[in-house]
N, C-alpha and C positions, 0 to 999 in steps of 0.2 A: 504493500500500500504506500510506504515510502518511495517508492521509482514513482508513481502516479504522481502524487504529491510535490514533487520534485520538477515537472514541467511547469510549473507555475513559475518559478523562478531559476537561478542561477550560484554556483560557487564562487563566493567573493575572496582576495587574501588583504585582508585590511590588520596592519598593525601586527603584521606576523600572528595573526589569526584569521581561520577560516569563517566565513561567517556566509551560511545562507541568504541571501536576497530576492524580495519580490522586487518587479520594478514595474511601471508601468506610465507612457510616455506620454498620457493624456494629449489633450486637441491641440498639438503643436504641428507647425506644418514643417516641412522640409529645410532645412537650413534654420528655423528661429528656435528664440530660445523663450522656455514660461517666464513670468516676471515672478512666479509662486508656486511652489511644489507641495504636496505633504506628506511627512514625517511619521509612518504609523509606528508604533510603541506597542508592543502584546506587553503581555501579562506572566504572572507562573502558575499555573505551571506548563503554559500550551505556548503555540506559536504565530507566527502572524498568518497560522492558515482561520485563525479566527477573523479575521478582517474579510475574510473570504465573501460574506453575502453582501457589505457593503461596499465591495473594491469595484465592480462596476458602473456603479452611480456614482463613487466619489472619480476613477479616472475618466467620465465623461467628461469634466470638467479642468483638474489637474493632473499634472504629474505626481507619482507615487513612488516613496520608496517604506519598503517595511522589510526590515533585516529582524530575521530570528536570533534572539538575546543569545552571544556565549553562554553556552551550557541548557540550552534547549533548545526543542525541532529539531531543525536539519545542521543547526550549526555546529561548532565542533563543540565536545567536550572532556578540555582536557581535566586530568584526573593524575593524581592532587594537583588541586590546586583553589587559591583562596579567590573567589569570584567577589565584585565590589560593584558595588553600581557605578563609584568612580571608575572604573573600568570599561564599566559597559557605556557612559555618556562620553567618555575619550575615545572608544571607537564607530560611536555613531557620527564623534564630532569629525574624525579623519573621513569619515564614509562621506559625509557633506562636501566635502574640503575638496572631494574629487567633481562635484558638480559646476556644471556653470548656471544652477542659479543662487538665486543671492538670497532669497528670502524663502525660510521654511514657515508653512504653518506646522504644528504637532498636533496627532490626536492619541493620548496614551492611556493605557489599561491595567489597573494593579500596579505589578511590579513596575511598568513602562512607565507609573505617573512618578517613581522616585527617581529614574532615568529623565525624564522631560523635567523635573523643579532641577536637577544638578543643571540640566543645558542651560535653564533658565539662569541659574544663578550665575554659571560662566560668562553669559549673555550680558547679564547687567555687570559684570565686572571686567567686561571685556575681552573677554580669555574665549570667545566660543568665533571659528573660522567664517562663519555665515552668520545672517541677521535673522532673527525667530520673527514669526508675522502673529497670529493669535495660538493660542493654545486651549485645547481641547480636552478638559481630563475625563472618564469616566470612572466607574468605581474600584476605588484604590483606598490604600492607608497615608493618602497626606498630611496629616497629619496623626502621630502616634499616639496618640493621647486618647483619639476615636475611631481607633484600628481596635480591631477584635478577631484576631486569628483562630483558625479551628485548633481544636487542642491537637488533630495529626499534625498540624504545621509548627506547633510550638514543640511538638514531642523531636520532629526533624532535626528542627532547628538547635536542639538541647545536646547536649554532650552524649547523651544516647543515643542521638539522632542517626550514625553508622550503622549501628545494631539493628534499627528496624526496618532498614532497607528492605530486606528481604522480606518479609512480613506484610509488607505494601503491593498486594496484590491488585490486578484490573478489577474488581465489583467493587474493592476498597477506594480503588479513587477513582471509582464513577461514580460511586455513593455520596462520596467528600464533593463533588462537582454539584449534582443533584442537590443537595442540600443547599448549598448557596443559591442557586435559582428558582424563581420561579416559573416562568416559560419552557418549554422541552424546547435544547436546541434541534436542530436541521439534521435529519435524519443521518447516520454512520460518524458523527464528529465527535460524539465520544470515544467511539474505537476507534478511530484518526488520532486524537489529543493522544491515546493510551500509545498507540505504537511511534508516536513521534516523542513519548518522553521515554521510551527504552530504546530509539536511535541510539547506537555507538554504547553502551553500555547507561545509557542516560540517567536512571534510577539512583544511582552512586553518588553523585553530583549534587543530587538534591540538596542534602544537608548545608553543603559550603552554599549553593544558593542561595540558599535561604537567610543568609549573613545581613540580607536588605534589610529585613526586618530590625535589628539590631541597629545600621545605619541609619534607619530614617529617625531615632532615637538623636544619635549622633551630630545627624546635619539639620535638625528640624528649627534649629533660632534662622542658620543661614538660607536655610533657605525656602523659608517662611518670609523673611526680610526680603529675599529676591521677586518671591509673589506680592507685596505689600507694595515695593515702591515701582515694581517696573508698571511703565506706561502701556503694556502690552495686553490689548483685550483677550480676558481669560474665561472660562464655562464649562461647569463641572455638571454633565450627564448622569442624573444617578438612578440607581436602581434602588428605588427604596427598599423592598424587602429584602436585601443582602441581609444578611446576617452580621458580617464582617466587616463592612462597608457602605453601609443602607442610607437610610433615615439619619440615624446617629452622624454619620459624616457628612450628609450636607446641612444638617444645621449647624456643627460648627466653622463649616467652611464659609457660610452667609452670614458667622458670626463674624469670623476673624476677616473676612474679606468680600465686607460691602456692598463695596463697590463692581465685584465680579458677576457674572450670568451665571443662575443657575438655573436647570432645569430636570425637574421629577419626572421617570415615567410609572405612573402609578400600576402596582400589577408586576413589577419587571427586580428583578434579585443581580448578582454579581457580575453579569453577560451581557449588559445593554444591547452591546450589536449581534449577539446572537439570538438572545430573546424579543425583540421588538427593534431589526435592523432598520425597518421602513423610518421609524421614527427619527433611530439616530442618523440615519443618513441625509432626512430632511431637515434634523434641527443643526449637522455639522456642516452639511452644505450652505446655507441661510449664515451660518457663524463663520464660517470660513470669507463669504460674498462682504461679509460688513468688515471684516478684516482688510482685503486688498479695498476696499475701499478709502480705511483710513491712512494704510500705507500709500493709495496715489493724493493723498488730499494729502501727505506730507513731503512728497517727492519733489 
């Protein structure tokens, strides 16, 4: 099912790692270049074949790139080794570095929204090789305070977290998937997600992935500060019934940040664009349209 899967995109070597990529050239014609592309972000523990129902609507319009995080999907995962989201935002920032456009939107997921606030923070500090256009989060732990992980992801993440490796069978993490949703995704994408996280030995990995958790602990004054002061329009998608990420995270996200778009889809748990894609593709295309708009009203 991995060979299948594998026509959607291509083998990248970015930063002396391998990293799987979707790409797709939206409505540019022959010889020009987009003035805005976007920057898809997955999640953990699947890959950017989640973006799969919305990637047609959104490349009618732009250009797309969505690279599968070191250490899931199709990309490599090397072993041992200590995985960092500073890691994973330095090789998204090289993967950009090779484009000729200039301006990313982001749209990020879970793990992907603590990858998208590190670009961000670069961003306002000047350290990121392209200019971000709006940012698009849906449900994640951006802030740790209103994260509430399953207790299999905190067992992972634990110092016993090696040991249960094996123990982590397929009904066990369709189960953990199911439970954070409410919507049934799109027929065969749970045994899709299952064979794309035992790619290369994938399973093994987990545990140092899951290190994020711990980070967003870590970087959350900085880059909470990066959300607060950049000028860049921002809009957190949420799925209220997550468990993990629901309800509880976007009100303190309309707490701590105002000034930002948010919007509920009521009915909808941890999978926004798999559970109710129509929606998000109508409300990220519309957020995306007021974006290049601000960016040509400042050019």
């Amino acid at each position: 099912m991995t060979t299948d899967i594998r026509r959607f995109g291509c083998d990248l070597e970015i930063g002396g790692r391998r990293l799987f990529l979707r790409a797709a050239r939206g409505p540019v014609a022959d010889g020009e270049t987009a003035s805005s592309g976007i920057l898809l972000i997955h999640g953990f523990p699947t890959s950017s074949h989640d973006w799969l129902p919305i990637w047609p609507g959104l490349a009618a319009r732009y250009p797309l790139l969505a690279p599968d995080l070191l250490g899931l999907g199709l990309s490599e995962k090397p072993f041992p080794h200590r995985y960092t989201v500073l890691e994973q935002a330095e090789l998204i920032d090289l993967l950009l570095s090779q484009s000729d456009i200039t301006h990313w939107h982001v749209l990020a997921h879970d793990l992907g929204d603590s990858v998208a606030q590190e670009l961000l923070a670069r961003h306002e500090e000047g350290r990121l090789s392209v200019r971000l256009g709006g940012l698009c989060f849906l449900n994640g732990g951006l802030f740790p305070e209103a994260h509430r992980p399953l207790l299999v992801q905190r067992l992972l993440a634990s110092p016993i977290g090696p040991a249960l490796i094996p123990l982590l069978g397929q009904k066990a993490f369709e189960r953990s998937l199911r439970r954070i949703c409410r919507q049934p995704w799109p027929e065969g994408t749970l045994q899709q997600a299952w064979q794309l996280l035992n790619h290369e030995q994938g399973r093994r990995v987990l545990p140092s992935v899951l290190g994020y958790i711990e980070e967003r602990r870590e970087h959350r004054r900085r880059w909470l500060r990066a959300m607060g002061e950049t000028n860049l329009p921002m809009l957190l998608i949420n799925g209220p019934e997550d468990p993990v990420s629901g309800s509880h995270l976007a009100d303190r996200f309309a707490e701590l940040l105002p000034n930002a778009q948010l919007l509920r889809l009521p009915g909808v748990g941890h999978y926004p664009q798999l559970e109710a894609p129509q929606a998000v593709l109508k409300a990220t295309r519309d957020f995306f349209a007021r974006a290049d708009a601000a960016l040509a009203a400042t050019a």
